[in-house]
N, C-alpha and C positions, 0 to 999 in steps of 0.2 A: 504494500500500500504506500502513496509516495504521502511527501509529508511536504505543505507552507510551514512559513512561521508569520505568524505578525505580532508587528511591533505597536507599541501603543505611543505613537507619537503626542497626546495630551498630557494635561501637568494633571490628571486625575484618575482614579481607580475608575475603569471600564468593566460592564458586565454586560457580556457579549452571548446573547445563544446562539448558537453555533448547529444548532437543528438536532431532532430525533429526542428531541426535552432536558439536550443537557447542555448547561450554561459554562462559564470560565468564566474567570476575574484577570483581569488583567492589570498591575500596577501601573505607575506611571513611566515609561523610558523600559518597563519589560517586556520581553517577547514568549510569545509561548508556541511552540511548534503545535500542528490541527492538520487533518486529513486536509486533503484537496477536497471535496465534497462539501468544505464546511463556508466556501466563497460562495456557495448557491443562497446560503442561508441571508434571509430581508435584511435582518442586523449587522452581517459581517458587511455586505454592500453598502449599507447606507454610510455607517461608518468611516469606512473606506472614501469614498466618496466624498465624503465632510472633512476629510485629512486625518482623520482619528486616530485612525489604522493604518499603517503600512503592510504590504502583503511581499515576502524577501521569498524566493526559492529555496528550500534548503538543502545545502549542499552534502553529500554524501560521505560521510565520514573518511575521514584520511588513514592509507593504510598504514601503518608503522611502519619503518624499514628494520630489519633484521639487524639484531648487532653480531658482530663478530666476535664469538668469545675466543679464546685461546684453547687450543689443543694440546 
């Protein structure tokens, strides 16, 4: 399942339903990663829209590179 994150661009606590009857709180300047599904939702749009929200792609975690131990 791929994952957004949005950011809460406002200086105030957001509560944002995100559809299927479950909401998230969102601090101010926090981001919280949300299905792709959850940009359909009236509330993440409007937001959005009003500058509230920032909607960031998120990027796929980084793979660690292998250390060399000694033999």
């Amino acid at each position: 399942m791929k994952n957004i994150v949005l950011k809460n661009n406002s200086g105030a606590l957001l509560t944002v339903n995100i559809g299927q009857g479950r909401g998230l709180h969102i601090l101010a300047g926090e981001s919280k990663s949300v299905p792709v599904s959850a940009l359909e939702a009236p509330d993440v749009s409007r937001l959005v829209k009003r500058g509230y929200l920032s909607v960031i792609e998120e990027q796929p975690p980084a793979v660690p590179e292998k250390k060399k131990g000694k033999s």
